[in-house]
N, C-alpha and C positions, 0 to 999 in steps of 0.2 A: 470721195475716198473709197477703196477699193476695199472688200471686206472679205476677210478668209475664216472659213469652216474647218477647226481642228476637232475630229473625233478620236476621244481618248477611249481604251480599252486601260483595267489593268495590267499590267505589266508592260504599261509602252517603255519605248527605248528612250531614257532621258533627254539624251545628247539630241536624238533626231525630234525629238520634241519641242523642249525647252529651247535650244539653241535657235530653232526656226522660228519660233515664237517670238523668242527676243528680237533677233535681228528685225523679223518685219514690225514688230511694234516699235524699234527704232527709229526705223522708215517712212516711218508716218499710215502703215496700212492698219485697219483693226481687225483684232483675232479674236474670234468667241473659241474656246474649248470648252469644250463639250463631251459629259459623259456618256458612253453607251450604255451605262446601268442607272439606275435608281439613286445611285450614291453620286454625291457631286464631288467624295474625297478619296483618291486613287492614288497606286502606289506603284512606282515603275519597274524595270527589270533589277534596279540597283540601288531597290529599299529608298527613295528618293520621293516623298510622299506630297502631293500638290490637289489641292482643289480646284477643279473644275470652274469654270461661268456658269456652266448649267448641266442638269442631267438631263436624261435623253426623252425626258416628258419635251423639252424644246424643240424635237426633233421631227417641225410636221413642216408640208412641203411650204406652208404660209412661210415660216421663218426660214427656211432654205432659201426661196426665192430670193432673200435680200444679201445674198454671198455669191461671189465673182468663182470662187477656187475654194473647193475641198481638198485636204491635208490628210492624210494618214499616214500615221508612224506603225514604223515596225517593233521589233522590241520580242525576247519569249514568250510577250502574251499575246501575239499574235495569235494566238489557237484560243485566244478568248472571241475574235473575228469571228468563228466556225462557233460556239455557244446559238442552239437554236434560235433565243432572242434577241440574241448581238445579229446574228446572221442577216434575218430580214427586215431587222431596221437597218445595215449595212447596204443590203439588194436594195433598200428603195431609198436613200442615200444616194450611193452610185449611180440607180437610174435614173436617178430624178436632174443629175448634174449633166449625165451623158445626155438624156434627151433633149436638154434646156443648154445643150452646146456652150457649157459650160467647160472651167479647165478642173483637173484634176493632178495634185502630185503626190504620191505616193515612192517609201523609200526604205530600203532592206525588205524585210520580210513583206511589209505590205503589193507589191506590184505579185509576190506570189498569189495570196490571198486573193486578189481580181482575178485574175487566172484561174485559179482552183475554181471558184466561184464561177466562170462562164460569165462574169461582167465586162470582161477585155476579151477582144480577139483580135489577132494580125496585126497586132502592132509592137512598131520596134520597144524594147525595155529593158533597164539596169533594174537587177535581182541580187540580193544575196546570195556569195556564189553557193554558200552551203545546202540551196533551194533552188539549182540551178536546172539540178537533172529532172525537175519535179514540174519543170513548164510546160504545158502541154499545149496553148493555143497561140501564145506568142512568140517573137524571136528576140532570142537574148544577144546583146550588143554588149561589150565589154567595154564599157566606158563608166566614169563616173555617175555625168551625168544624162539621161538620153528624156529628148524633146522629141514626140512624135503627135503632131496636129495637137491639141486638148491636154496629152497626157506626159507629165513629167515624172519622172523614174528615177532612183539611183541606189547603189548598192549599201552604203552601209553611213554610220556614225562618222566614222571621217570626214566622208565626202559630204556633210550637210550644210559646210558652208558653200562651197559650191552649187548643188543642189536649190539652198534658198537665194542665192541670187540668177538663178534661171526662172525661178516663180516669178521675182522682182521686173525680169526680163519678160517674163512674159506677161506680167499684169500692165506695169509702165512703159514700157520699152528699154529698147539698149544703151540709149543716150542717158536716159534717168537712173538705170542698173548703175551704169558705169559712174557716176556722181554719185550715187550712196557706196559705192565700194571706195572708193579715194576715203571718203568720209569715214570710213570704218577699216581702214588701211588691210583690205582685201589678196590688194598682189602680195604682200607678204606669205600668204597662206599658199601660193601658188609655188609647184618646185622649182620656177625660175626662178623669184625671188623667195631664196626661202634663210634667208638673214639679213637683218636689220645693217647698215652702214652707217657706222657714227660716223 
């Protein structure tokens, strides 16, 4: 079973959370989320209050090792990311995935955050455009969603159901994506198919 690493900040973005959450505990993958503070009960950008699996005492490289894919949402609290003690349990989070060739998706605000951070360089990325002008080491691709080697990207709360079946895509493959999207009747959400035919 393929196991994903969600770290929460307060004020994450519910939708890119929650929604990512659900879908792959669907799926049959397991999600730990995970505080970056001391508190295991956190509150999102949209007063939407959920507790954590664990707070960020979980957070040593023993229990990393046994996670395929790290997850970070964006959300206004992203500038809790930048908190000097969120910071450098984030840096060695990040690095601990990059150098263990590990995958990483990150979505709205978060792909800024690597970037501001010097944890990402030279690779293609979907950013909230609000945080577009503000990328300095990667290149912004204007797509929902963008796969480049390890690192999955996308711009905002819309686009998380697409977003989370690129994770799907890329922890299973394309043949087992596309079997849990039927199952979760996916092409609807698509603008080809974007109403139902009695």
């Amino acid at each position: 079973m393929k196991k994903i690493l969600a770290i929460v900040p307060n004020g994450f973005e519910e939708i890119e959370l929650l929604q990512t959450v659900d879908i792959l505990r669907r799926t049959g993958f397991l999600v730990s989320m995970v505080s970056l503070s001391e508190e295991k009960e956190l509150v999102g950008t949209h007063n939407i209050n959920i507790i954590a699996d664990h707070n960020n005492k979980y957070l040593t490289n023993d229990n990393l090792s046994a996670y395929d894919l790290l997850l970070i949402p964006g959300g206004k609290g992203y500038v809790n990311y930048f908190k000097e003690e969120n910071c450098l349990l984030l840096k060695n989070i990040v690095n601990f995935f990059l150098q263990n060739n590990k995958k990483i998706a990150a979505i709205c605000a978060a792909p800024f955050v690597l970037d501001n951070l010097n944890l990402i360089k030279n690779f293609n990325i979907s950013v909230t455009p609000s945080l577009e002008n503000k990328i300095q080491h990667n290149r912004i691709v204007k797509k929902r969603v963008v796969v480049d080697n390890n690192l999955i990207t996308s711009s905002g709360p819309a686009d998380t159901c697409f977003f989370t079946f690129k994770i799907i895509e890329a922890l299973v493959g394309e043949e087992k994506a596309t079997d849990y999207k039927n199952q979760l009747r996916y092409y609807y959400c698509t603008e080809e198919n974007n109403f139902i035919e009695s």
